[in-house]
C-alpha positions in Angstrom: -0.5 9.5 -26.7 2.5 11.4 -25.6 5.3 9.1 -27.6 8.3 11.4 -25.7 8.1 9.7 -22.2 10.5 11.0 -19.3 11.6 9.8 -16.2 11.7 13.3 -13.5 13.1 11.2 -10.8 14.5 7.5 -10.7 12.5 4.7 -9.4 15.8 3.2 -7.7 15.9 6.4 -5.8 12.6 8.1 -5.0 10.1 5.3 -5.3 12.0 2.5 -2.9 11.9 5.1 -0.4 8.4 5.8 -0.4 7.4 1.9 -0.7 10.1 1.1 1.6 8.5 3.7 4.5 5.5 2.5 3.7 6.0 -0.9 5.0 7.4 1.0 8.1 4.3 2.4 8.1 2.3 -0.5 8.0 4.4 -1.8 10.8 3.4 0.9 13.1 -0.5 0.7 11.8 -0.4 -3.4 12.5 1.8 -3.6 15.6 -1.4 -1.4 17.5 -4.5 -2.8 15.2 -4.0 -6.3 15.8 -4.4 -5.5 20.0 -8.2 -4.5 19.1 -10.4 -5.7 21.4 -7.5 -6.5 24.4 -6.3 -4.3 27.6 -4.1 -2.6 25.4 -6.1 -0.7 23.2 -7.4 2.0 25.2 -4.0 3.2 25.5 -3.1 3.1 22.0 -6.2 2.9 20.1 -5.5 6.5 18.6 -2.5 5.4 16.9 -4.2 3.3 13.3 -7.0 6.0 13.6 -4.1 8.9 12.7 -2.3 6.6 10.0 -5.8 5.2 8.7 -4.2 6.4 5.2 -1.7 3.7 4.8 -4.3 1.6 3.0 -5.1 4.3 1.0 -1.4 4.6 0.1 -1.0 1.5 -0.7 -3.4 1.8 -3.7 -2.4 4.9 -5.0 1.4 4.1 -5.0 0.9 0.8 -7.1 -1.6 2.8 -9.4 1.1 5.1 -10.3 3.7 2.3 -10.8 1.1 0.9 -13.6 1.3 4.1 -15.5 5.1 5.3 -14.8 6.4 2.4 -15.0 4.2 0.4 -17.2 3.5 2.9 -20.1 6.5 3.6 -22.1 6.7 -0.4 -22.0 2.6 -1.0 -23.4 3.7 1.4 -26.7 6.0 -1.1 -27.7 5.1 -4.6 -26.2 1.4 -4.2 -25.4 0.4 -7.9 -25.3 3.2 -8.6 -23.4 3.0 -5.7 -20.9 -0.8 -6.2 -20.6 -0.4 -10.1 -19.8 2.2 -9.4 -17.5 -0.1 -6.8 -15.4 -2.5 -9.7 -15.5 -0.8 -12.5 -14.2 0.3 -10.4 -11.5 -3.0 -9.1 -10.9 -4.1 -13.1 -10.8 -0.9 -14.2 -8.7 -1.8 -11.7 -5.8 -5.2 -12.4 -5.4 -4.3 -16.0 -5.6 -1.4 -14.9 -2.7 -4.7 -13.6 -0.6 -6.4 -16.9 -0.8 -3.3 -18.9 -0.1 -2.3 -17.3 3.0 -5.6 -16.8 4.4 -6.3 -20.7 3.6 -3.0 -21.2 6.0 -4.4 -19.2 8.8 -7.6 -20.2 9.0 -5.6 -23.7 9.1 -3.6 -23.2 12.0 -6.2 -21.2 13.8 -5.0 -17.9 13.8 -6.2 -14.3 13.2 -9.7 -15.7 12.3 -13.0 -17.6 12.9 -14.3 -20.3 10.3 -17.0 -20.4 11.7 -18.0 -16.5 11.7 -16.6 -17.0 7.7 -19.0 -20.0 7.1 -21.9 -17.6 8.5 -20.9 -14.2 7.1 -20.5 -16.2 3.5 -23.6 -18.6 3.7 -26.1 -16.6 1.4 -25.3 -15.4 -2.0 -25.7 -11.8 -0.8 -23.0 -12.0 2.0 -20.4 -13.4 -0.1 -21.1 -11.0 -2.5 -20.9 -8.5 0.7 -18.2 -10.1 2.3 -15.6 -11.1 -0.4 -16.3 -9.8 -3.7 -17.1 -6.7 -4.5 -15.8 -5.5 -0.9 -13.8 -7.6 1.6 -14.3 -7.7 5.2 -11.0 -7.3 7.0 -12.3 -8.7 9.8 -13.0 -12.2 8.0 -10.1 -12.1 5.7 -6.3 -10.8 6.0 -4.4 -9.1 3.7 -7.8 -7.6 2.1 -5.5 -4.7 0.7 -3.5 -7.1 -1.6 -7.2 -8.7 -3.4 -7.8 -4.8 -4.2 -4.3 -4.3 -5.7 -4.9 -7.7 -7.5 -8.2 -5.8 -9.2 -6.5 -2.7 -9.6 -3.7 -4.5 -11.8 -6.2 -6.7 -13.6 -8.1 -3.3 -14.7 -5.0 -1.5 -15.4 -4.2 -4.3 -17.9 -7.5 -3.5 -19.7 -6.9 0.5 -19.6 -3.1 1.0 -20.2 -2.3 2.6 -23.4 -6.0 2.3 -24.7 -7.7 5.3 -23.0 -6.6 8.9 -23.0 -4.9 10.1 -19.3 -8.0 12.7 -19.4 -10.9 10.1 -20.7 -8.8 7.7 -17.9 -8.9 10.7 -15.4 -12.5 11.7 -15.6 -13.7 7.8 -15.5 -11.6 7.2 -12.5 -12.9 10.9 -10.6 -17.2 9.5 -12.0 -15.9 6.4 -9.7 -15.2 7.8 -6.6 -17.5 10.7 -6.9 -20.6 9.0 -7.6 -19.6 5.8 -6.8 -20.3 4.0 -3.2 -18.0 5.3 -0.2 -16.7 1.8 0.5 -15.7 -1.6 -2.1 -14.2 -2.4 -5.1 -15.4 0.7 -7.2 -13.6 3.0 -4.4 -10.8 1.3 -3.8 -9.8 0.2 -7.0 -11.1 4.2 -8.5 -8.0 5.3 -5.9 -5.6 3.1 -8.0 -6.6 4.2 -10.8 -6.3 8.0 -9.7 -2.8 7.2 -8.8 -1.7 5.3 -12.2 -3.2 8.9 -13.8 -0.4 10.8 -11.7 1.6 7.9 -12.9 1.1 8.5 -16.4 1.1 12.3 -16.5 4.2 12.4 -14.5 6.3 9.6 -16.5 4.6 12.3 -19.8 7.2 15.3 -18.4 3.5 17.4 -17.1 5.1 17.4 -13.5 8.2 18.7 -14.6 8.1 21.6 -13.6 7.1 21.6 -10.0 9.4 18.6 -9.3 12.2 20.6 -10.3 10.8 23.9 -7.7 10.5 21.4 -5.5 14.2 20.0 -6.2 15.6 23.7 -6.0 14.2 24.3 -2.7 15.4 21.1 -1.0 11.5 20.4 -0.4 10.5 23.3 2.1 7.3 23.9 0.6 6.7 20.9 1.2 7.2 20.8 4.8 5.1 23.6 5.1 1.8 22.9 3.2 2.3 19.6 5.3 2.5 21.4 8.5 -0.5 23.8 7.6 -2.0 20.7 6.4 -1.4 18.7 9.8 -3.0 22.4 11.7 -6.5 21.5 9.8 -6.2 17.9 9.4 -9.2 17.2 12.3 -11.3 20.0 10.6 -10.8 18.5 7.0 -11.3 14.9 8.0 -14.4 15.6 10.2 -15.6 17.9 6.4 -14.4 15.2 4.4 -16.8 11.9 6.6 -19.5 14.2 6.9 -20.1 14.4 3.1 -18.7 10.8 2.8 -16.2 11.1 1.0 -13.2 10.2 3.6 -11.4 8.9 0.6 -10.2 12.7 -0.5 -8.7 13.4 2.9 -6.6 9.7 3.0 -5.3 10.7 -0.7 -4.3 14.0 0.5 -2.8 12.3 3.2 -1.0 9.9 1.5 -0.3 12.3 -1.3 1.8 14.8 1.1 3.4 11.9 3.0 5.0 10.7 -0.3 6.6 13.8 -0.7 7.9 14.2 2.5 9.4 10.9 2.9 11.5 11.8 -0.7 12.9 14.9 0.5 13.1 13.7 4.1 15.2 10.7 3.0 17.5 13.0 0.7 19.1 14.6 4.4 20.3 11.0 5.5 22.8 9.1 4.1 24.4 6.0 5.0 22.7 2.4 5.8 19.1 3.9 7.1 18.6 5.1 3.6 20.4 2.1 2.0 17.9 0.1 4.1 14.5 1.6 3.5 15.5 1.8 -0.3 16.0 -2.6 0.0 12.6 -2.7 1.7 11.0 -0.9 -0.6 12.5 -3.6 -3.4 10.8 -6.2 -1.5 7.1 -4.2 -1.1 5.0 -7.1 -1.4 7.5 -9.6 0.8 7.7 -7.1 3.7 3.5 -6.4 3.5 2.9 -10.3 4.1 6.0 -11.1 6.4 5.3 -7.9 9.2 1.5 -8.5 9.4 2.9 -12.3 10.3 5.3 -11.6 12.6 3.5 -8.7 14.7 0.3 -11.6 14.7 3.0 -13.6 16.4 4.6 -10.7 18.9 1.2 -10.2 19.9 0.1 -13.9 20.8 3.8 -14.2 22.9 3.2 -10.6 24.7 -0.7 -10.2 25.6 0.2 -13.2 28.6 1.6 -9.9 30.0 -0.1 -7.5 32.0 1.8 -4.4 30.8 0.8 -1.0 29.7 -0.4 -0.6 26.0 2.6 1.5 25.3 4.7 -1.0 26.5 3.6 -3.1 24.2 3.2 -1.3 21.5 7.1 0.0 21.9 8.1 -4.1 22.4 5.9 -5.2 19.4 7.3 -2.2 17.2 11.4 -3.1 18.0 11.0 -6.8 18.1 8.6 -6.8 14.6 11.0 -4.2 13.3 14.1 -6.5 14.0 13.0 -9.0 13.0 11.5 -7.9 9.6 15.7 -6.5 9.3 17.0 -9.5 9.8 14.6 -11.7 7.1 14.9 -9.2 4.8 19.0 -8.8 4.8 18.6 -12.8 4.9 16.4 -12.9 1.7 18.7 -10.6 -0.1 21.5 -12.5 0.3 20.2 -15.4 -0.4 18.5 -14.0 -4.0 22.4 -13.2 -4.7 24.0 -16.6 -3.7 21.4 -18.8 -5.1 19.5 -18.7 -8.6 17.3 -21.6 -7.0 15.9 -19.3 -4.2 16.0 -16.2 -7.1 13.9 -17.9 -9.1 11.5 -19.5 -6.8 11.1 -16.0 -5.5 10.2 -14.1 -8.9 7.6 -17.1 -9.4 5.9 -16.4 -6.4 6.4 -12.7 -5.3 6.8 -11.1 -8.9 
């Protein structure tokens, strides 16, 4: 292994703003998915379908924080580094069952009964919550896959070549079923490969083109991309293997939200840079607080963008405003600090 590890960009910098705009992005994907099914979908039912990829982003982005940030740290502390990857792994997954436990409590989001039915034979739970989770039995389904993913980086970091890890990880979602653990968690793993080969200097290069000309390539393969992006998605399903187009997807939305975010200054950037400090915290408190928008605005016979624009502002606000709050309450109090890094780190 590569003992001469570099960092080509900072994770202070780069990194919080694509996590940060990702939660943005789950914002927009939640506040119109949770309206399936009601008078407002027609209208805006378009909307998740075209940023579909935001799962897929999800995965990939804390793949490649396992190998950037995880593998300079597993040469010299691999028992430590490897534990702490899997009582992360364990505490998300145990974060999935916890909140879902509360809402089938109160009532909301879900059926117990369709659970109880869905789960009742061996082969449905197996179906159902195992080795693929059904979103529309459980919430937060993306945060059990990340759980797996971290639990399987702990057994790969610093043990298997970036190319053995790279082909084993390409056999997965090649050969390997279109849908369920072995996908998903094959998409982490391809992005904690980038991960590693980029915190390894290979990437150098073409960061530092991409540096020099303030991103405009870029913008353009993304525009070309955005030209084709029906005819490539429509290829892609057809051979089923939707997954490439989402990672492509993903892949160029990364990028642009780095060199978008270098044009603007001031608190916006400031902002999305906080929110993307507070990943997992912003995840679980917007798909909460839209639930609730939605329950409050649906008495209302409105249009779906109507809405849609009300549900995006008042989630958005509010997300702002618990956000700011938690931040300065981390700072004032080592109480709150602490019992947040027990629960959320």
């Amino acid at each position: 292994m590569n003992s001469t590890l570099q960092q080509p960009f900072s994770r202070n910098a780069d990194l919080d703003v694509v996590k940060g705009m990702l939660v943005v992005v789950m914002l927009l994907y939640h506040s119109a998915s949770v309206a399936e099914g009601s008078h407002y979908w027609q209208a805006i039912q378009w909307i998740p379908k075209r940023i579909a990829f935001i799962h897929f982003a999800f995965l990939i982005i804390s793949g490649f924080l396992c190998g950037w940030h995880y593998l300079p740290k597993v040469e010299k502390e691999p028992g430590k580094v490897r534990q702490r990857l899997r009582k992360r792994g364990f505490k998300i997954i145990g974060l999935v069952i916890g909140l879902n436990f509360i809402l089938y409590s109160l009532g909301v989001g879900h059926r117990l009964d369709a659970l109880i039915k869905a789960i009742a034979s061996p082969g449905g739970l197996m179906r159902n919550l195992v080795i693929s989770v059904n979103g529309s039995l459980v919430s937060f389904e993306i945060l059990y896959y990340i759980g797996l993913l971290l639990l399987a980086a702990s057994m790969l970091l610093g043990r298997v070549n970036v190319w053995l890890l790279l082909g084993l990880t390409m056999g997965m979602l090649i050969v390997g079923p279109a849908k369920g653990v072995t996908m998903v968690v094959g998409l982490g793993l391809f992005g904690m490969v980038i991960g590693m080969m980029t915190i390894q200097g290979r990437f150098e290069d073409i960061w530092s083109m991409l540096e020099n000309t303030r991103g405009i390539p870029v913008v353009i393969i993304f525009g070309l991309y955005q030209l084709l992006y029906n005819d490539i998605h429509y290829i892609m399903k057809y051979i089923g293997k939707l997954w490439i187009a989402y990672s492509i997807d993903a892949l160029l939305w990364f990028l642009l939200f780095v060199f978008f975010f270098k044009l603007i200054p001031g608190s916006l950037n400031h902002f999305i840079r906080l929110l993307g400090r507070y990943t997992l915290f912003g995840y679980i408190l917007q798909m909460l607080i839209i639930r609730i928008v939605y329950m409050f605005i649906r008495r209302f016979d409105i249009p779906g963008y109507a809405y849609y624009g009300i549900s995006i502002v008042v989630s958005g606000m509010l997300l702002v405003l618990c956000t700011l709050t938690l931040e300065r309450l981390r700072n004032r109090s080592h109480t709150i600090n602490n019992a947040y890094r027990m629960v959320m780190e």
